[in-house]
N, C-alpha and C positions, 0 to 999 in steps of 0.2 A: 462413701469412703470405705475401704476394704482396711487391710487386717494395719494394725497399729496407726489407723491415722493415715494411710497412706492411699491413691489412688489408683484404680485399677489397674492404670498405663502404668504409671508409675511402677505397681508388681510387676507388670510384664516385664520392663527394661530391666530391675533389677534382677530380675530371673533367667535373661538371656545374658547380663554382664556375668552372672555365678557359673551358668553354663558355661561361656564359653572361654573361662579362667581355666590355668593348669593348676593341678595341686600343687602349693606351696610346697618345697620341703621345710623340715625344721634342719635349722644349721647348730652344732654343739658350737661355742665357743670355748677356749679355759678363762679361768674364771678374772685374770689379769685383765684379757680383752674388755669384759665384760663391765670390768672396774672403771675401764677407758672409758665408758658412755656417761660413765656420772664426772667425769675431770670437770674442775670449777662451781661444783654443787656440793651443800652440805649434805651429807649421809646422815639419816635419823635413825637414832643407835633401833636394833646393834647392829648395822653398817649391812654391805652386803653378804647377807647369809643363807645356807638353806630356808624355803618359807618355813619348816617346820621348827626352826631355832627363832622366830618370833615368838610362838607359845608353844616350850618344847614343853608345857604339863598338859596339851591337849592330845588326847590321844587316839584323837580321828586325823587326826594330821597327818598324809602321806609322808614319809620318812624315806626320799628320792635321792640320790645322791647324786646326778644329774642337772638338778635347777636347781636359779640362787635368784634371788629378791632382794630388791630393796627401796626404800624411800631417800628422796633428795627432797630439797628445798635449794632457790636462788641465794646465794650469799646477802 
């Protein structure tokens, strides 16, 4: 078995599938849209926020103003 459990062939194919991927880009959404992905989920406070306003007393926490986070749950 090769690295994590996995089989040699196995490497390989996953290796020629990453190869022969384009880089993704990242897409900005505002943050309305973003709000759209959670419709009919409950939001676990404090709702959709910067990740760094989950524990804004930690202060290794990148402070992005770019990304927002959040948790849901099914009603």
């Amino acid at each position: 078995m090769g690295e994590a459990g996995w089989w040699p062939d196995q490497m390989a194919c996953a290796s020629s599938v990453n190869a022969a991927r384009e880089p993704e880009m990242m897409k900005f959404r505002p943050r309305t849209t973003i709000a759209s992905f959670f419709d009919g989920l409950e939001l676990v406070e404090p709702g959709l926020v910067r990740p760094w306003q989950w524990h804004p007393d930690d202060d290794e926490s990148p402070h992005t103003d770019w990304l927002y986070g959040a948790v849901a749950r099914k009603p």
